[in-house]
Every structure is written in structure tokens, then in C-alpha cells.
C-alpha positions in Angstrom: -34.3 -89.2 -15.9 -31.9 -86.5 -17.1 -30.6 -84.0 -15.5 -29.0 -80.6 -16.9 -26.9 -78.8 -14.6 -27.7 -74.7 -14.5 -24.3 -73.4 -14.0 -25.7 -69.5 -15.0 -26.7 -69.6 -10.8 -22.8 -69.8 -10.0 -21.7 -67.5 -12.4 -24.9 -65.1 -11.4 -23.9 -65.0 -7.5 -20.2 -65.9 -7.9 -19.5 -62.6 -6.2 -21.6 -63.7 -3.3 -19.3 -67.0 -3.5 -16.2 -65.2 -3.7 -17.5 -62.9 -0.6 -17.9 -66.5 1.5 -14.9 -67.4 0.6 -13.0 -64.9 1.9 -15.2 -64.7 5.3 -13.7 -68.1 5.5 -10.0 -67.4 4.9 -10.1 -64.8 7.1 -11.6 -67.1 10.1 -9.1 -69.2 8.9 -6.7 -67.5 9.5 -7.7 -65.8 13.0 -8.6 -69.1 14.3 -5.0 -70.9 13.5 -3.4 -67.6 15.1 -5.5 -68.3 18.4 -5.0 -72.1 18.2 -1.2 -71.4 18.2 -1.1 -68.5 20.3 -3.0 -71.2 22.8 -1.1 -74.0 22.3 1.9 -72.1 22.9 1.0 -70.8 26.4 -0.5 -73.9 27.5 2.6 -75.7 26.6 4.6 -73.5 28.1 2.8 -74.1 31.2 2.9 -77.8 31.1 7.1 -77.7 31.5 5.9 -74.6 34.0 7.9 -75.2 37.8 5.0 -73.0 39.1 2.5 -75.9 40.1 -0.3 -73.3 39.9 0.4 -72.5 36.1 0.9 -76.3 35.8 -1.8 -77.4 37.4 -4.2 -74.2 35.3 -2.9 -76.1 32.2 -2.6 -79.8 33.3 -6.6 -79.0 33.6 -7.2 -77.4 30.3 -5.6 -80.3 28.5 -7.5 -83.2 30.4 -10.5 -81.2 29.4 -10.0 -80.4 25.9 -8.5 -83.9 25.5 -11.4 -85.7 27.1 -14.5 -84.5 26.4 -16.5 -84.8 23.0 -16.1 -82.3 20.4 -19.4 -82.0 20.4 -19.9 -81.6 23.7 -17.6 -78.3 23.8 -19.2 -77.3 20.8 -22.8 -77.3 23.3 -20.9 -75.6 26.8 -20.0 -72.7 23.7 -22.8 -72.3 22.3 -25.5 -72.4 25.3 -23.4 -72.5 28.5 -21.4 -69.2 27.6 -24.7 -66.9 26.5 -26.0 -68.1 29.8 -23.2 -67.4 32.0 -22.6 -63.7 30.5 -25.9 -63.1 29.1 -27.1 -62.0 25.8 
């Protein structure tokens, strides 16, 4: 059994490849900027003296900390198109 790769099908839909690519800079990039536009507000209202902005973000991080990824991933993905609708 031998097997010759076909590298013609990258070079035929390279642009298509390139396209991908940079669909997934760009989310990226717009996903770090809300991960640290997130991270800074929450952490700003963990040191928060207001006990309601502490205890908003006290609950976010027990949440995010202790569920499953996966989990999340399934509220996300079926609990939010329920909630709002399609």
C-alpha cells in the first residue's frame, strides 16, 4: 500500500484556505477583545465595595469556574435560541 499525496487540491482552493484563515483571525481577535473587556469588568467587580456588583460577579465566576465547558457550550447553543427565539 502506497500512497501519493495530491497537493494540486491545496494549491487549487488555497484561496478558499487563505479566506478561512482569515475568518479565523478575525474571531480571534474579536473573541480575546471580549474575553478581556470581560475579565476586566468582572474583576473589577470582585474588589467592588458595592455588595450588589460583588455579589453579580462573585456569581459569574462560580459559574464559569464550575460548570463543564461543555456544558456552557449546550446552555449557548440551545438554551439561548430558546429563551430569545429564532
Amino acid at each position: 500500500m502506497d500512497y501519493t499525496w495530491d497537493l494540486s487540491v491545496i494549491v487549487r482552493f488555497f484561496p478558499v484556505l487563505l479566506e478561512g484563515a482569515a475568518l479565523t483571525i478575525e474571531l480571534t481577535c474579536i473573541a480575546v477583545a471580549m474575553g478581556i473587556l470581560i475579565g476586566t469588568f468582572v474583576g473589577i467587580g470582585r474588589v467592588s465595595k458595592h455588595k450588589g456588583i460583588f455579589t453579580l460577579s462573585a456569581i459569574y465566576v462560580n459559574f464559569i469556574r464550575g460548570t463543564p465547558m461543555l456544558v456552557q457550550l449546550y446552555l449557548v447553543y440551545f438554551g439561548l435560541p430558546a429563551y430569545f427565539g429564532p
